[in-house]
Structure formats: structure tokens, C-alpha cells
DODOLO-244287 format. One line per 5 residues: number of its first residue (from 1); their letters; for each residue x, y, z of N, C-alpha, C, CB. Coordinates in steps of 0.1 Angstrom, whole numbers. Each point is the difference from the previous one (the first is absolute). Glycine has a CB too. Example, Ala and Ser with C-alpha at 12.3 -4.5 7.8 and 13.67 -1.06 7.14 Angstrom:
1> as> 132 -57 78 -9 12 0 9 12 0 -19 -12 12 | 15 23 -19 9 11 0 -8 11 8 12 -6 -22
# end
This chain:
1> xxxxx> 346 -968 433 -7 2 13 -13 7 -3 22 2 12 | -37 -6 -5 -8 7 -1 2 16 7 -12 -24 -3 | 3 29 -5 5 15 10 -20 3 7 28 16 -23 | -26 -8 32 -13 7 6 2 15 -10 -1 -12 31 | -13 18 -36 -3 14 -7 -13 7 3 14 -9 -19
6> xxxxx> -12 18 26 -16 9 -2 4 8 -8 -11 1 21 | -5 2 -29 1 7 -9 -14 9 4 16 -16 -18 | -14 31 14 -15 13 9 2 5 -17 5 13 37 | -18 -8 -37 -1 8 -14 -12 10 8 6 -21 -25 | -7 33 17 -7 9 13 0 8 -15 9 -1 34
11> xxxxx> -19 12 -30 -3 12 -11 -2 10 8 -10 -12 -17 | 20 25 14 0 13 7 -1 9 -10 14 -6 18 | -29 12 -12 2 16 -10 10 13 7 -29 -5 -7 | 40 3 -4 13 8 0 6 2 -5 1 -2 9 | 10 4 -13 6 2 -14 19 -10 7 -18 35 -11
16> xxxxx> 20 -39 1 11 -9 -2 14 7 9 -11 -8 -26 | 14 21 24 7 10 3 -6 -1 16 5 14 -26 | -14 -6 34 -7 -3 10 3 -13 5 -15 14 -7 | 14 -25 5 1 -12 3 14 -3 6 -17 -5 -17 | 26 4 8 14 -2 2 4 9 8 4 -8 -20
21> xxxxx> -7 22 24 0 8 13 -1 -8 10 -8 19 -8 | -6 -23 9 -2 -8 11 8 -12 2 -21 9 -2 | 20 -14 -4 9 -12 2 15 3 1 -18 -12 -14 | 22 24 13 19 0 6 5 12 7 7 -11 -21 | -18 21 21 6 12 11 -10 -3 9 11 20 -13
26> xxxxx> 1 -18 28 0 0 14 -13 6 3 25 3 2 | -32 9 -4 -10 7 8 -10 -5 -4 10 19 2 | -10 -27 -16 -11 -9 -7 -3 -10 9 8 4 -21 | 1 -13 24 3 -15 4 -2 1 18 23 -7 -24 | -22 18 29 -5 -1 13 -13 -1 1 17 11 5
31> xxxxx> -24 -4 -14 -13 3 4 -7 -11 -2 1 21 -4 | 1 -32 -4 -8 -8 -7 6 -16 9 -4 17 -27 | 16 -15 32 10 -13 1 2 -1 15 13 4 -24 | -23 -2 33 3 -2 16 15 11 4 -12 -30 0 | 11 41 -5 14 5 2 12 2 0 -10 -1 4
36> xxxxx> 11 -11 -18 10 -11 -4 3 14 -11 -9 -33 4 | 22 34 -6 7 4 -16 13 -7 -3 -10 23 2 | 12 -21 -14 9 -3 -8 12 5 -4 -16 -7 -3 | 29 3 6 11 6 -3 8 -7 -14 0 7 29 | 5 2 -39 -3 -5 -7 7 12 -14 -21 -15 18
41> xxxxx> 29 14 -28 5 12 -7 -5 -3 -18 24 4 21 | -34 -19 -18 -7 -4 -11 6 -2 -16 -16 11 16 | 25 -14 -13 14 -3 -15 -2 -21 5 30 33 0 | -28 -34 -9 4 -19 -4 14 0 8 -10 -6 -32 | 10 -5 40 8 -4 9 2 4 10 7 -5 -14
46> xxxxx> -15 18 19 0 6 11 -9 -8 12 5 22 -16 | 2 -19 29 -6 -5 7 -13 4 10 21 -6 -6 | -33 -2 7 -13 6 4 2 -5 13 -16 1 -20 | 8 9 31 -1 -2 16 -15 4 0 26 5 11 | -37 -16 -4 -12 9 5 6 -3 18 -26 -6 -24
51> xxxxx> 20 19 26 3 4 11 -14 -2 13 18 16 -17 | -17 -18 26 -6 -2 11 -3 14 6 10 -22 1 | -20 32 1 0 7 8 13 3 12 -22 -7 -10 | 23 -5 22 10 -2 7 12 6 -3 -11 -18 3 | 14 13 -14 14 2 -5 5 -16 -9 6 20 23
56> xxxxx> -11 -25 -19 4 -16 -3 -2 -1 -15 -9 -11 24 | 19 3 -33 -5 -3 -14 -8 -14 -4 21 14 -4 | -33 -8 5 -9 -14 -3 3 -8 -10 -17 11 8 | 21 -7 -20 4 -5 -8 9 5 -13 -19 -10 10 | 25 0 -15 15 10 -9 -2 -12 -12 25 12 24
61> xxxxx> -17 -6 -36 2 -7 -11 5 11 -11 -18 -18 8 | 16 16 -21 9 5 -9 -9 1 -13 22 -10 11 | -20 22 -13 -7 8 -16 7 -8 -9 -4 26 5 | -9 -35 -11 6 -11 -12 -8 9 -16 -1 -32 19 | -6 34 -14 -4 11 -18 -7 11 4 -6 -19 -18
66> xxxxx> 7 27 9 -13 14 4 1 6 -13 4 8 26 | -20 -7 -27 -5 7 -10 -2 7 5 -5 -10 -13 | 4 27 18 -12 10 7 -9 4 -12 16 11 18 | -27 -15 -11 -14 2 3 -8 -15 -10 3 34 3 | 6 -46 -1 -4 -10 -8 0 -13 9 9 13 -22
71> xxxxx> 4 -14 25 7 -10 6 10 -1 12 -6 -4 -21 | 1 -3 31 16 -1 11 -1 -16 5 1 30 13 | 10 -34 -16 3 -15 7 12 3 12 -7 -15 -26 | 7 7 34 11 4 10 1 -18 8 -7 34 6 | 17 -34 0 0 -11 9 -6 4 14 20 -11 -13
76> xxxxx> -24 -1 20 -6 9 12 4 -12 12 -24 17 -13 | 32 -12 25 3 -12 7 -6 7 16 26 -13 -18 | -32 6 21 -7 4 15 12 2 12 -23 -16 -7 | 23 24 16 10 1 5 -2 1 16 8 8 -22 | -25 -10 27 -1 1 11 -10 -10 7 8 21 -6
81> xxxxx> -10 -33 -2 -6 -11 3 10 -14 -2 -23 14 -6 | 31 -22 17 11 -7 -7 -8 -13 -6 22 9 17 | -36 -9 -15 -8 -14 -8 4 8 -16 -27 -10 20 | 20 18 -23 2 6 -10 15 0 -6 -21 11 10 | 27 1 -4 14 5 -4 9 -16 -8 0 23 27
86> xxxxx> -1 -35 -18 6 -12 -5 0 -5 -14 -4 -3 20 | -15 9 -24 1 -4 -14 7 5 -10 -17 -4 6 | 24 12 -3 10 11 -10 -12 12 -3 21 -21 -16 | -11 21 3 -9 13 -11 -9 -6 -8 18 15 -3 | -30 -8 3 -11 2 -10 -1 8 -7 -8 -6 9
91> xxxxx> 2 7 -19 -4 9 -12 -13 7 -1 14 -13 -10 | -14 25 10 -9 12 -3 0 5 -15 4 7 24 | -17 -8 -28 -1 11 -11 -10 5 1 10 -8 -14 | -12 25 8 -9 7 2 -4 4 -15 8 7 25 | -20 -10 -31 2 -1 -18 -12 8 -3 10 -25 -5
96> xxxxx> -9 41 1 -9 11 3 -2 6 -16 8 4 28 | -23 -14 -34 -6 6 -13 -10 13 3 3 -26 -10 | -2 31 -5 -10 10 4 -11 -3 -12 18 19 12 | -29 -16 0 -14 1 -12 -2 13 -2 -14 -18 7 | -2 18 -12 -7 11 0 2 11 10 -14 -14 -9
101> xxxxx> 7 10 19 1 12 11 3 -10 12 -19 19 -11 | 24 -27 13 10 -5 12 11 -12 -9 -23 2 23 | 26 -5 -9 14 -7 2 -1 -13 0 8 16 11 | -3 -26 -19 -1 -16 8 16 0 6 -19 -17 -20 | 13 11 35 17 -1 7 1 -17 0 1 27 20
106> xxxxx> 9 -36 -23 2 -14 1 8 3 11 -3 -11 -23 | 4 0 35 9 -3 7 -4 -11 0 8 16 11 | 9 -23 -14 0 -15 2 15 1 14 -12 -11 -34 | 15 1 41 6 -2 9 3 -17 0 -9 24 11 | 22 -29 -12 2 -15 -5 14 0 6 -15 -5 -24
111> xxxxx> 14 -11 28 13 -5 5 2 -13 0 1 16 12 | 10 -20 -17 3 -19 -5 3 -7 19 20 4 -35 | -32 -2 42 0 -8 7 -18 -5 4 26 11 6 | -31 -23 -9 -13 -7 2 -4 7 10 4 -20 -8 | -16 19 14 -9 5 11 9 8 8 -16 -19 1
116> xxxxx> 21 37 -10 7 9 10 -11 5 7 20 6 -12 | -9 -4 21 -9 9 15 3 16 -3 5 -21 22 | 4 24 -32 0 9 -5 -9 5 -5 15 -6 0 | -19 -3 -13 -10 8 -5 -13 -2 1 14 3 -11 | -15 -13 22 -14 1 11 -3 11 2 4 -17 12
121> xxxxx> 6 23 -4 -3 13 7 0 12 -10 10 -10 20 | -4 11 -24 1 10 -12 -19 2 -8 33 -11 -6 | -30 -4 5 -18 -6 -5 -17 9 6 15 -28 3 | -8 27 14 -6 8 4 2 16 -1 -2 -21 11 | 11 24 -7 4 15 1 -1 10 -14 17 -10 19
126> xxxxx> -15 3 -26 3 9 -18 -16 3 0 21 -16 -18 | -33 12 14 -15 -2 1 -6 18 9 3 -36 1 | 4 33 9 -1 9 11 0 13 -6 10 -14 16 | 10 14 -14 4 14 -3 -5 5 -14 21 -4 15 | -18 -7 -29 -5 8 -12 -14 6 -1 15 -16 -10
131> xxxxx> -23 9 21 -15 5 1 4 16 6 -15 -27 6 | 21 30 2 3 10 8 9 12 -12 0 -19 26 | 7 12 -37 8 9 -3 -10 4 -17 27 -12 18 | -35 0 -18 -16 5 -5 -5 14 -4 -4 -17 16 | -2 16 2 -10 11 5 12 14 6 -25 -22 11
136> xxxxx> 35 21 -14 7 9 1 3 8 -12 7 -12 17 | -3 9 -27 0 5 -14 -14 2 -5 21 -12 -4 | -34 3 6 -13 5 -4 -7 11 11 -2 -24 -13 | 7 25 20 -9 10 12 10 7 9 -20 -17 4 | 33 20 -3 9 3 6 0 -8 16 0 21 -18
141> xxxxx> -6 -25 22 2 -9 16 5 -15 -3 -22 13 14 | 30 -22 -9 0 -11 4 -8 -5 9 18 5 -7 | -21 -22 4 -7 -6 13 8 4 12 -9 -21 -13 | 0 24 25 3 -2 11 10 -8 6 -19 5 -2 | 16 -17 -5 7 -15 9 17 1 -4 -25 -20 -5
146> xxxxx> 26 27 -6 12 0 -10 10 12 9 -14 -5 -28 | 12 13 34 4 13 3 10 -1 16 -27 12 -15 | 29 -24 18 5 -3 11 11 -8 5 -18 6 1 | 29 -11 -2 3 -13 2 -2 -8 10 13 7 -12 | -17 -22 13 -10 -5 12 5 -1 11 -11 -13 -12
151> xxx> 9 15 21 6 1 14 7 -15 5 -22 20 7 | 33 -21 -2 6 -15 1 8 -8 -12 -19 -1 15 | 20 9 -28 3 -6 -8 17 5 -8 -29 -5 1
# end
């Protein structure tokens, strides 16, 4: 089956350790993620919830590897769009080298279904927030746009 894959490569001046903060504790993930965090006890086979402000679980899946401060792959199945939610689970990896004096962060996001609407959207949204979770680690503020979840959604 063809599959749909975005792939974001981004460069943060931060340190590897720093990074992986952001990317898995709660007080991190609000600030940068529309108010969204993650529930989550970060062991292989454990189950991940991102959370909706609301209360609602936007999306859930399962810790398939972890390296801390290197690597995290997880499944990721949408849980509050049923265009989406139908395609099943997708895959996330977060693949975090270190240079000199910053970080290369890879996200790639893929799913063995042709022209998902999954990772359409994702397509759009990842771009956003990693910009936001950026200027948070290099300057301590997040974008503006990032800091809210959208009204109606």
C-alpha cells in the first residue's frame, strides 16, 4: 500500500536534555502546544494520550521505542476528528542529534494510507507548533498563535 509521510527537520539552539523536556513534560507541552499536554509514564508499550485543554483526548497511541534525549517513536491515532480517527494509527518519531551548539530535531509522521487527511493536517500543524516550540527554548516565549487552543475546534 502506498503510504502518505511528512517529514520537518528544524535546528534549535538547546541542548538535547532541554529538548526531550520539552517534548514530554506537561508544563512544557502547554506552552508551546495550544494547551494541549501529554499523558504519558514514557516506558515502551505504554500508553500515550495528548490531551485537549477541554478534557477531551485528542489523540492516543502507544510508546513503540525511546531513547531519552535521542529518540521517541509512538503510534498516534486521532481521536477527535472521525475523517481522521477512521484512518487508524500513524506513526511518530521524534529523532534528536546533537551539534555544536544546537539541536537537529527530525519529525517524520507516516501512515500506510495514500492521500491521508491525517497527515494533511498534521502537514499543516507540526510546521506551526515546532516553530513555536523553537522560539520557546531559544528565547523563553512561544509564538502567540501556538499558546491557545482554536476556538470551535
Amino acid at each position: 500500500m502506498s503510504q502518505s509521510k511528512f517529514v520537518y527537520v528544524t535546528y534549535i539552539r538547546t541542548t538535547p536534555e532541554k529538548l526531550w523536556q520539552a517534548l514530554t513534560e506537561p508544563e512544557f507541552t502547554r506552552k508551546f502546544w495550544c494547551e494541549c499536554w501529554q499523558e504519558c509514564d514514557w516506558q515502551v508499550g505504554s500508553e500515550w494520550k495528548l490531551m485537549i485543554p477541554d478534557g477531551r483526548v485528542g489523540d492516543s497511541g502507544k510508546i513503540l521505542e525511546i531513547v531519552p534525549h535521542e529518540k521517541l517513536v509512538l503510534s498516534w491515532k486521532n481521536e477527535f476528528k472521525p475523517e481522521m480517527a477512521a484512518e487508524g494509527a500513524s506513526t511518530l518519531k521524534y529523532e534528536i542529534e546533537p551539534l555544536e551548539s544546537s539541536v537537529k530535531l527530525t519529525v517524520t509522521h507516516e501512515i500506510d494510507v495514500p492521500e491521508s487527511k491525517l497527515v494533511d493536517a498534521v502537514s499543516q500543524g507540526w510546521p506551526h507548533l515546532l516553530a513555536s516550540l523553537k522560539s520557546l527554548l531559544e528565547t523563553g516565549e512561544p509564538l502567540v498563535e501556538t499558546t491557545k487552543w482554536p476556538e470551535g475546534m
